[in-house]
PyMOL Python script that loads the backbone (N, CA, C, O; Angstrom):
from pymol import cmd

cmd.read_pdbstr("""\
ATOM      1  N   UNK A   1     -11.647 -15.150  -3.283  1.00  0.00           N
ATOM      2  CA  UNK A   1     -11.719 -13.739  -2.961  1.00  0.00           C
ATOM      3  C   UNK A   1     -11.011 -13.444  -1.641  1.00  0.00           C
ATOM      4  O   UNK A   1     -10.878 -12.226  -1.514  1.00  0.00           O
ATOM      5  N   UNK A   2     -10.581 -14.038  -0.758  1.00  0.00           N
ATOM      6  CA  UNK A   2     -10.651 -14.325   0.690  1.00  0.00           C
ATOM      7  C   UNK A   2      -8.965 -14.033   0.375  1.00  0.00           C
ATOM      8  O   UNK A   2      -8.377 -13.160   1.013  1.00  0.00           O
ATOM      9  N   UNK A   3      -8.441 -14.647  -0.405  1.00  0.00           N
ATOM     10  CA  UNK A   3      -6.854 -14.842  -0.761  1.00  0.00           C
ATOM     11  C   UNK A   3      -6.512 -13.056  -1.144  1.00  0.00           C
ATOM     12  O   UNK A   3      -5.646 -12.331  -0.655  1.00  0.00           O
ATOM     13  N   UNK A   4      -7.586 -12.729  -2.221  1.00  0.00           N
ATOM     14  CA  UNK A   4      -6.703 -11.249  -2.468  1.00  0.00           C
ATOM     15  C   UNK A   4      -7.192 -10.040  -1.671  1.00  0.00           C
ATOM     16  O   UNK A   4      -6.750  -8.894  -1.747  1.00  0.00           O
ATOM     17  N   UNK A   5      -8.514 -10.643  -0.630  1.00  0.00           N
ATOM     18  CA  UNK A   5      -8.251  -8.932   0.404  1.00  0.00           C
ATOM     19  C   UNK A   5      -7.068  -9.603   0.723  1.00  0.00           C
ATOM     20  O   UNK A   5      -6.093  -9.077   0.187  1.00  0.00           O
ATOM     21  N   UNK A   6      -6.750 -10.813   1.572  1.00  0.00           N
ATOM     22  CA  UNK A   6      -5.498 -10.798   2.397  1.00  0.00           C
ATOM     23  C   UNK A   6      -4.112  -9.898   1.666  1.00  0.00           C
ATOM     24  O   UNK A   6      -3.590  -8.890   2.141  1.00  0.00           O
ATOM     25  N   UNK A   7      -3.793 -10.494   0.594  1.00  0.00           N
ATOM     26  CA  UNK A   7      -2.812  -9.888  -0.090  1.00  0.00           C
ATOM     27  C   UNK A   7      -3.082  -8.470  -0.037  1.00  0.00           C
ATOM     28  O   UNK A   7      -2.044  -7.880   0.264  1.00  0.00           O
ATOM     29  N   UNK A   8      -4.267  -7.511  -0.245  1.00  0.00           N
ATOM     30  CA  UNK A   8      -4.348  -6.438  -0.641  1.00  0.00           C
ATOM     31  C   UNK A   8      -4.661  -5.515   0.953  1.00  0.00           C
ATOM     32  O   UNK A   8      -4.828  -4.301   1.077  1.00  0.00           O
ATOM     33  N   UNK A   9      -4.662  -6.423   1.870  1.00  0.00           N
ATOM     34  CA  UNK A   9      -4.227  -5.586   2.982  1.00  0.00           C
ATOM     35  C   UNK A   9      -2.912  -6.050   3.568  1.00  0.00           C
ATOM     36  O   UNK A   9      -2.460  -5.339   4.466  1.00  0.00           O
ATOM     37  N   UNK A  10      -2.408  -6.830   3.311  1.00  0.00           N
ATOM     38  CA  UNK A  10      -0.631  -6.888   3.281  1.00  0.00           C
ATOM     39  C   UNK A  10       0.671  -5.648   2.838  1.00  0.00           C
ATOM     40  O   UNK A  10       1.781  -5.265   3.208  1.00  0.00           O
ATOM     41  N   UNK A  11      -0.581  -5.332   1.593  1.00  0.00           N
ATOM     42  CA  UNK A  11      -0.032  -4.559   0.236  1.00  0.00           C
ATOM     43  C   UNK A  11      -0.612  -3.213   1.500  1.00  0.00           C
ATOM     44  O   UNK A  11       0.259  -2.735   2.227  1.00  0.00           O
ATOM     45  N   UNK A  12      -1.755  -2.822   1.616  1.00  0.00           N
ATOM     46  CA  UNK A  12      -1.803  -1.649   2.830  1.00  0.00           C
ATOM     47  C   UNK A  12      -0.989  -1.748   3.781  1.00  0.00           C
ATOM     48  O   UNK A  12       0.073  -1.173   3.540  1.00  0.00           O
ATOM     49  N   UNK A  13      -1.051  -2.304   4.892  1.00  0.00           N
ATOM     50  CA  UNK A  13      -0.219  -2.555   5.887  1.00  0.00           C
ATOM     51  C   UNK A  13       1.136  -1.883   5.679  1.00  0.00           C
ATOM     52  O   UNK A  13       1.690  -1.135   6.485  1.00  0.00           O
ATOM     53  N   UNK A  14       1.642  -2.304   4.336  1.00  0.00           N
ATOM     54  CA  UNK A  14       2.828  -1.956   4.314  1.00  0.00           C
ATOM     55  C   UNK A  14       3.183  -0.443   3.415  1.00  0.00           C
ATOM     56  O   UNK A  14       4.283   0.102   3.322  1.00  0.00           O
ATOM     57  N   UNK A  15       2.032  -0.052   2.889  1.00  0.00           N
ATOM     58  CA  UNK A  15       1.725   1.422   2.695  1.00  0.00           C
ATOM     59  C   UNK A  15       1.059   2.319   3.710  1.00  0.00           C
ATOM     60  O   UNK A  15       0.886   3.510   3.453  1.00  0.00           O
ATOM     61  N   UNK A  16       0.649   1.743   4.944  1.00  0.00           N
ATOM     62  CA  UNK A  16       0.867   2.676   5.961  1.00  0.00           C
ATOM     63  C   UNK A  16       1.660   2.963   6.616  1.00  0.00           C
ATOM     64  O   UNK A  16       1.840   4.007   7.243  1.00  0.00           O
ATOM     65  N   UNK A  17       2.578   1.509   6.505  1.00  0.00           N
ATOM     66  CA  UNK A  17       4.234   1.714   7.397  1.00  0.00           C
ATOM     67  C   UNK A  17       4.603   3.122   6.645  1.00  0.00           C
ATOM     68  O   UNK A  17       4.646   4.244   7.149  1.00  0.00           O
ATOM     69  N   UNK A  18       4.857   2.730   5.280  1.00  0.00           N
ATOM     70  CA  UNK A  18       5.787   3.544   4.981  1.00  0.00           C
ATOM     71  C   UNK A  18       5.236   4.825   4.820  1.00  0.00           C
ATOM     72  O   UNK A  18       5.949   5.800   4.586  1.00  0.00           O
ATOM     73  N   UNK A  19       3.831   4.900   4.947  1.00  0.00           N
ATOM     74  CA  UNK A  19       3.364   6.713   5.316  1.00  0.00           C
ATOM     75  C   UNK A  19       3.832   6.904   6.603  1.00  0.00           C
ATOM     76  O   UNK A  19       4.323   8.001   6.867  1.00  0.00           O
ATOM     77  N   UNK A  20       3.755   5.734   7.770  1.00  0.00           N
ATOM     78  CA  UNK A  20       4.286   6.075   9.104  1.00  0.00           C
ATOM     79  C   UNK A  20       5.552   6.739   9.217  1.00  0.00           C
ATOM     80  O   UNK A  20       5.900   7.672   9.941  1.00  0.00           O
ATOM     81  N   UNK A  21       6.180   6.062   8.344  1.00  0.00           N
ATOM     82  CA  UNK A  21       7.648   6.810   8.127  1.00  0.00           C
ATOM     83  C   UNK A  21       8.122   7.643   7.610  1.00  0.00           C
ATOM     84  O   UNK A  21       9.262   8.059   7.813  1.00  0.00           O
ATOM     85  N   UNK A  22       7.085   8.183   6.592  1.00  0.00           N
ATOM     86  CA  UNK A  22       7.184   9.578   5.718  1.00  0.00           C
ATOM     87  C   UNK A  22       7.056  10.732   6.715  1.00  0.00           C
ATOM     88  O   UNK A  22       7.856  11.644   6.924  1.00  0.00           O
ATOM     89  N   UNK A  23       5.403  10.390   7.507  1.00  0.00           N
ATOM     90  CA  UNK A  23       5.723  11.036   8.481  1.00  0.00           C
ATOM     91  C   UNK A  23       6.453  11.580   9.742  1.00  0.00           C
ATOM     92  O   UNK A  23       6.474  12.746  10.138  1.00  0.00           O
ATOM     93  N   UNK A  24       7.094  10.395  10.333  1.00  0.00           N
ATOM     94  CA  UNK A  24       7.624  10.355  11.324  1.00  0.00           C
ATOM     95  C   UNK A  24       9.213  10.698  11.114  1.00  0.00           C
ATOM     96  O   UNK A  24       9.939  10.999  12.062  1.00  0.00           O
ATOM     97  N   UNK A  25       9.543  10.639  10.126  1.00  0.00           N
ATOM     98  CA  UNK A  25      11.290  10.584   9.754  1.00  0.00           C
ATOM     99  C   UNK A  25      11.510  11.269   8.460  1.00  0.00           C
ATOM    100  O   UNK A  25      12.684  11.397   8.113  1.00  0.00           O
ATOM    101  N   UNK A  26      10.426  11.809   7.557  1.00  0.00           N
ATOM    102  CA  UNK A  26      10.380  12.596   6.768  1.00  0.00           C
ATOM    103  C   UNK A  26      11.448  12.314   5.485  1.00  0.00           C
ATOM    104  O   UNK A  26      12.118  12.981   4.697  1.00  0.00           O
ATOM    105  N   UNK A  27      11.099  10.520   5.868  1.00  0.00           N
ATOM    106  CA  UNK A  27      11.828   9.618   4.351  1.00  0.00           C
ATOM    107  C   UNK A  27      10.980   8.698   3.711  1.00  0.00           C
ATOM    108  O   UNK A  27      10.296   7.911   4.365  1.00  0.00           O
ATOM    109  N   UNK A  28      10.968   8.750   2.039  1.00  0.00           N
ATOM    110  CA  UNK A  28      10.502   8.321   1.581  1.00  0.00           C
ATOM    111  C   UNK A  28      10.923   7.179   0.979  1.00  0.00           C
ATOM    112  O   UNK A  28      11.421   7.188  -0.146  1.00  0.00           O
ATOM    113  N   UNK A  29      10.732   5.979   1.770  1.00  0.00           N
ATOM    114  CA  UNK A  29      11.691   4.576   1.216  1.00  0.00           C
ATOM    115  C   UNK A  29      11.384   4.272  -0.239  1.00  0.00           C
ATOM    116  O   UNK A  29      12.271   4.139  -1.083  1.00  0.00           O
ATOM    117  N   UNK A  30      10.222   4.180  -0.466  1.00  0.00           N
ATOM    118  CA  UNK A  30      10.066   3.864  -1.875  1.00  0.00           C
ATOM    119  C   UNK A  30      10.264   5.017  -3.113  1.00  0.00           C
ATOM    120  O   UNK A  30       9.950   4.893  -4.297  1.00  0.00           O
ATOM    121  N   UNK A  31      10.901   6.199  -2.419  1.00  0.00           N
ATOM    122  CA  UNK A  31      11.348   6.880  -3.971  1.00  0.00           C
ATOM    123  C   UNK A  31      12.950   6.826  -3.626  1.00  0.00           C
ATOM    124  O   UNK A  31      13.751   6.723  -4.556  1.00  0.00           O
ATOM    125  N   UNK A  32      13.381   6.895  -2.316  1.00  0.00           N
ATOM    126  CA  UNK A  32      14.648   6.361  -2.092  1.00  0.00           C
ATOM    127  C   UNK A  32      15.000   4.820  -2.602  1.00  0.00           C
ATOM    128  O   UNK A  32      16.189   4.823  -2.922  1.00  0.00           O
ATOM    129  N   UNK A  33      14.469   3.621  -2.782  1.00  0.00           N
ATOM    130  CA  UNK A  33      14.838   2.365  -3.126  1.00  0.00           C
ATOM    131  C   UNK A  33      14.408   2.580  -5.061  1.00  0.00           C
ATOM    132  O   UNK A  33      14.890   1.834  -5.913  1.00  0.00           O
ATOM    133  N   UNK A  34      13.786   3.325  -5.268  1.00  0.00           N
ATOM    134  CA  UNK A  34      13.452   2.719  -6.780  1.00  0.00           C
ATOM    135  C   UNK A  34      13.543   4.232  -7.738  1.00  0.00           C
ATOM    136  O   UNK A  34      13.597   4.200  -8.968  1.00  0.00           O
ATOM    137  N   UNK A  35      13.548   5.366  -7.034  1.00  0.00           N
ATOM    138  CA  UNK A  35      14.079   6.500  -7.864  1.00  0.00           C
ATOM    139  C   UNK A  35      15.421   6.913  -7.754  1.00  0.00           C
ATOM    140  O   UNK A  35      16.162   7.074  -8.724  1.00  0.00           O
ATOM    141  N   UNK A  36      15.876   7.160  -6.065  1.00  0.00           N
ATOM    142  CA  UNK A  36      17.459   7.123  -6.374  1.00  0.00           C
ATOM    143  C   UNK A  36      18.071   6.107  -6.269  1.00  0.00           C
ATOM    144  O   UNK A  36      19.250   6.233  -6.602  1.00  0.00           O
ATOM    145  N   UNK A  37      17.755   5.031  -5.912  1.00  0.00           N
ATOM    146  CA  UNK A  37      19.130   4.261  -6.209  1.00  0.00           C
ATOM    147  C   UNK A  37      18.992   3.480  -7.532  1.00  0.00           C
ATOM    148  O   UNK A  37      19.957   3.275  -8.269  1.00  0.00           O
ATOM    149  N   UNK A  38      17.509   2.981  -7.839  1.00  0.00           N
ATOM    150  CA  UNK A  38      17.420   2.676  -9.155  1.00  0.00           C
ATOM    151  C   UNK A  38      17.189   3.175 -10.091  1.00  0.00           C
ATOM    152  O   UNK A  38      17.376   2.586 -11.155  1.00  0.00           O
ATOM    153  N   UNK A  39      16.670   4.518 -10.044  1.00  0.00           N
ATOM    154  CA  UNK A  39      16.591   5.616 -11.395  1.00  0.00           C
ATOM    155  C   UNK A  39      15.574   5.501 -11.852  1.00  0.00           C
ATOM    156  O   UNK A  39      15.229   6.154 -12.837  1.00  0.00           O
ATOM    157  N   UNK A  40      14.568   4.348 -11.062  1.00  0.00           N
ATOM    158  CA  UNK A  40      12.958   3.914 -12.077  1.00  0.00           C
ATOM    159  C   UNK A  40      11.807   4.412 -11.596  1.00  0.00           C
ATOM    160  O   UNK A  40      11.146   3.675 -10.866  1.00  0.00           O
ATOM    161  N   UNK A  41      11.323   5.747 -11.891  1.00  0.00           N
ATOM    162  CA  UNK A  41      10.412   6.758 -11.609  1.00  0.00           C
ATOM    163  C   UNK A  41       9.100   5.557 -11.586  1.00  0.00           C
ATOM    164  O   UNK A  41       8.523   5.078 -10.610  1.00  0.00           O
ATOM    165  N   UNK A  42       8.933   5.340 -12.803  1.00  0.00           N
ATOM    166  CA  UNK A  42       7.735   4.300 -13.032  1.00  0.00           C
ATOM    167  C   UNK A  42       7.700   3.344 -12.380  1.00  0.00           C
ATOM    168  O   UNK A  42       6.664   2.684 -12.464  1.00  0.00           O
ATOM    169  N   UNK A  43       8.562   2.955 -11.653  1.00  0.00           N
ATOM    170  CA  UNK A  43       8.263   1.491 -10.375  1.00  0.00           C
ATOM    171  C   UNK A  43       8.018   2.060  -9.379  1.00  0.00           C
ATOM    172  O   UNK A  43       7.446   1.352  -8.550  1.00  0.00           O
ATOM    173  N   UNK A  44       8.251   3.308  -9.017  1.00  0.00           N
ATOM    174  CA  UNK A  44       7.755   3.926  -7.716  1.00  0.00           C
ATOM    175  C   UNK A  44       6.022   3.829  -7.982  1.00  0.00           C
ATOM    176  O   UNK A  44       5.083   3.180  -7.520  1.00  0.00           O
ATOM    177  N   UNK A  45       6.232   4.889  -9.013  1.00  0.00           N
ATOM    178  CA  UNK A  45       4.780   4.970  -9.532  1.00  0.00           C
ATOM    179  C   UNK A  45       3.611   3.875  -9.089  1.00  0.00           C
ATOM    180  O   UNK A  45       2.681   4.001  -8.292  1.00  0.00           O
ATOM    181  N   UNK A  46       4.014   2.763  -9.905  1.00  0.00           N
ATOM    182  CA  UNK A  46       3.103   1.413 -10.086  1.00  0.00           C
ATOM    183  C   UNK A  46       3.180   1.319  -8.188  1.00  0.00           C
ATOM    184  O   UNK A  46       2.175   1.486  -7.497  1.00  0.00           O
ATOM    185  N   UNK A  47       4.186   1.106  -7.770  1.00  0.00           N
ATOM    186  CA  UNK A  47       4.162   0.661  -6.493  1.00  0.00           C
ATOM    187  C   UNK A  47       2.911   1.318  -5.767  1.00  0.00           C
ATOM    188  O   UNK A  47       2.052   0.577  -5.290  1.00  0.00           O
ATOM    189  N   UNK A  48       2.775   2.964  -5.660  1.00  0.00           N
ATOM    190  CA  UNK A  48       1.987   3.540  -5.367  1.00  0.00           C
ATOM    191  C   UNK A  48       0.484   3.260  -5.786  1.00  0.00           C
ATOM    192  O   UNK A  48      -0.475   3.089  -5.033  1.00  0.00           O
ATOM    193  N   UNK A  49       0.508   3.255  -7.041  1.00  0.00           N
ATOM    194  CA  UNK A  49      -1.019   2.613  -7.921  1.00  0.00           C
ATOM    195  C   UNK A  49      -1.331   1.371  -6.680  1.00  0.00           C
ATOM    196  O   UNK A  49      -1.941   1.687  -5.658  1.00  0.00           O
ATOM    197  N   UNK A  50      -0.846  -0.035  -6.902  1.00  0.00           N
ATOM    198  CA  UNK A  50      -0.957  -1.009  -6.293  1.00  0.00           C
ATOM    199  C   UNK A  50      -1.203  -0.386  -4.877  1.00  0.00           C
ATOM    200  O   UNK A  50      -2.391  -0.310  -4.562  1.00  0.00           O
ATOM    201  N   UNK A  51      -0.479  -0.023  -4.160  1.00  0.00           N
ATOM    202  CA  UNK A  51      -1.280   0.101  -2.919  1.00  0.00           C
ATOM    203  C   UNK A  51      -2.539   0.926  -2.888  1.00  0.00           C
ATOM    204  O   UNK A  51      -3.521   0.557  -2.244  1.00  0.00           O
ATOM    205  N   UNK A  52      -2.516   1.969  -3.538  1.00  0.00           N
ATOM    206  CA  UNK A  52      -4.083   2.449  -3.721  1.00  0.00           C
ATOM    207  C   UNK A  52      -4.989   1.642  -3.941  1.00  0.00           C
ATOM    208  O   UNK A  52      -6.025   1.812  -3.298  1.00  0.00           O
ATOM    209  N   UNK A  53      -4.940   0.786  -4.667  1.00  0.00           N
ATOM    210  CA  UNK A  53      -5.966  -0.288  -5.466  1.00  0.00           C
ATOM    211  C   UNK A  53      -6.449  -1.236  -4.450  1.00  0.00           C
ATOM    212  O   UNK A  53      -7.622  -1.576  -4.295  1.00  0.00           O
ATOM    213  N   UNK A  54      -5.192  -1.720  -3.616  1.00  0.00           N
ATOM    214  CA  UNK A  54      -5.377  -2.582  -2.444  1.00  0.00           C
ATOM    215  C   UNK A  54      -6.119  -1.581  -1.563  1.00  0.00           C
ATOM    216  O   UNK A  54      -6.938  -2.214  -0.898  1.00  0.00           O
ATOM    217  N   UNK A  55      -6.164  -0.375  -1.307  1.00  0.00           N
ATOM    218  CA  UNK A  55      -6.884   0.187  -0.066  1.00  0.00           C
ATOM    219  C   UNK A  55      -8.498  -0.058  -0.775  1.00  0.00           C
ATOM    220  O   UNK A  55      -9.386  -0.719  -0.235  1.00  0.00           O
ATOM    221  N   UNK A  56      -8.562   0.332  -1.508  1.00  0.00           N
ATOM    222  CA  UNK A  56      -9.901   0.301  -2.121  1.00  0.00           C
ATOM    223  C   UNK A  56     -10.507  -1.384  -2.201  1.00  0.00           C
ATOM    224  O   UNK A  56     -11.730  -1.516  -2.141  1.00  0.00           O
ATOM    225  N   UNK A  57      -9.865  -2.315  -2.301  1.00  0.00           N
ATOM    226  CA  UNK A  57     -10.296  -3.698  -2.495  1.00  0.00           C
ATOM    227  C   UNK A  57     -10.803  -3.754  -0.764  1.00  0.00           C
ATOM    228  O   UNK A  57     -11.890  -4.065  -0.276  1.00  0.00           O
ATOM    229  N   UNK A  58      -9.404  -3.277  -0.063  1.00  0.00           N
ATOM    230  CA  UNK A  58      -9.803  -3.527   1.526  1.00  0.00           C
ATOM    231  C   UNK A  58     -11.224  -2.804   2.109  1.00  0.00           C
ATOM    232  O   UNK A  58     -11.667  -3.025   3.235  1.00  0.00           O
ATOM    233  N   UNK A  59     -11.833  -1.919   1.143  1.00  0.00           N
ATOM    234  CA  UNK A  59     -13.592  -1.448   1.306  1.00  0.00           C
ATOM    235  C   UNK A  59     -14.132  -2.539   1.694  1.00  0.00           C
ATOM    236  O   UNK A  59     -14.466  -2.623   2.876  1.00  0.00           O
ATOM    237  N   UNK A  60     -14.314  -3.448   0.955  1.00  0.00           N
ATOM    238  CA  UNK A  60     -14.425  -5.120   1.170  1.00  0.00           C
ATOM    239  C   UNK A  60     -14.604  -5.324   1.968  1.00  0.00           C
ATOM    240  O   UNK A  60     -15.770  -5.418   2.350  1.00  0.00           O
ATOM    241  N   UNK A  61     -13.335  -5.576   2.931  1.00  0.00           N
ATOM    242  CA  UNK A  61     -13.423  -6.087   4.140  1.00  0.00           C
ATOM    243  C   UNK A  61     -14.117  -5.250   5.031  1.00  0.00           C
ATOM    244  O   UNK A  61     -14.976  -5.745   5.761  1.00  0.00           O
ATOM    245  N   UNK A  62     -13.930  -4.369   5.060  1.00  0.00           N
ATOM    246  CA  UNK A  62     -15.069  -3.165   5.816  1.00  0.00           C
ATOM    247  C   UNK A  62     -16.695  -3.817   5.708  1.00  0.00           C
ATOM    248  O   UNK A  62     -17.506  -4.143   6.575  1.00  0.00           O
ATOM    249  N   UNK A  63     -16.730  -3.829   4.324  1.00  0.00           N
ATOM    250  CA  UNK A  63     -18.230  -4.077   4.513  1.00  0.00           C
ATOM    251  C   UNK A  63     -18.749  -5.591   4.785  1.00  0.00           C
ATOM    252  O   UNK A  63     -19.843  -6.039   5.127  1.00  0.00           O
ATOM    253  N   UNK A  64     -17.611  -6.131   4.512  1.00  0.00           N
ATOM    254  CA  UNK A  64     -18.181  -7.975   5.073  1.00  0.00           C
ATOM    255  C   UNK A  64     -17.979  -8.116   6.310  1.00  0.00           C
ATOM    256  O   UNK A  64     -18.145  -9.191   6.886  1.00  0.00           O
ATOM    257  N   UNK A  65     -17.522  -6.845   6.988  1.00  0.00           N
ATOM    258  CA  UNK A  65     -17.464  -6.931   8.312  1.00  0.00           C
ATOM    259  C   UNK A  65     -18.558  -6.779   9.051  1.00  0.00           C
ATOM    260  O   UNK A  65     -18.893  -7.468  10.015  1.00  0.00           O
ATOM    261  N   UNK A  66     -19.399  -5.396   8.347  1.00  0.00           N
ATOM    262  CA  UNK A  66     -20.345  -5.262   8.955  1.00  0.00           C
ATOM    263  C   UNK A  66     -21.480  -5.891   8.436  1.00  0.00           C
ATOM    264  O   UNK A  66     -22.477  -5.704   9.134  1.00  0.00           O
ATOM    265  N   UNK A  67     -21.640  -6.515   7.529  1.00  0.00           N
ATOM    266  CA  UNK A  67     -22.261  -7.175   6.878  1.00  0.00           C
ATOM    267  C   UNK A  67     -22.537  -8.642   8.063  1.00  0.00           C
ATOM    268  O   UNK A  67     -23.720  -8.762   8.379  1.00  0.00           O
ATOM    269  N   UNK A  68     -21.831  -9.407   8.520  1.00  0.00           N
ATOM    270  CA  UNK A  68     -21.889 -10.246   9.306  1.00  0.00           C
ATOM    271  C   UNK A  68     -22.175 -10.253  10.837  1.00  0.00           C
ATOM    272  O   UNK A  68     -22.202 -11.199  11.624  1.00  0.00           O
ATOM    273  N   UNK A  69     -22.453  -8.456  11.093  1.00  0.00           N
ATOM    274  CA  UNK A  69     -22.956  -8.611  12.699  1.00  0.00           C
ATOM    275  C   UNK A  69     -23.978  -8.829  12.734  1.00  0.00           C
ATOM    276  O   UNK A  69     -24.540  -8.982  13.819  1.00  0.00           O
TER     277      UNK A  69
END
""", "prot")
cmd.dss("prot")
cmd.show_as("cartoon", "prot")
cmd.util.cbc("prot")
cmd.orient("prot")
């Protein structure tokens, strides 16, 4: 279990960058890398799913956090 929060806050981490950057520069890398240059609506998509899924797994770590004080 220990293996996929890590992965699934990797998978966040790098969906807050790129909200950091939505916000901050008002570009969206992942519909720029997989809608225009690759034309694949649905890999953006999934991409998005997956990091949602990972924020929600990372609840987890929230609560084994506090779980252990």
């Amino acid at each position: 279990m220990e293996s996929l929060q890590k992965t699934a806050l990797i998978f966040t981490i790098i969906g807050a960058i790129v909200w950091g950057i939505i916000g901050i520069f008002n570009f969206n890398i992942v519909d720029y890398l997989f809608v225009e240059l690759l034309n694949i609506k649905f890999l953006a998509n999934l991409i998005y799913i997956i990091v949602g899924i990972c924020g929600i797994i990372n609840i987890g770590i929230l609560f084994n956090h506090i779980e252990s004080k």
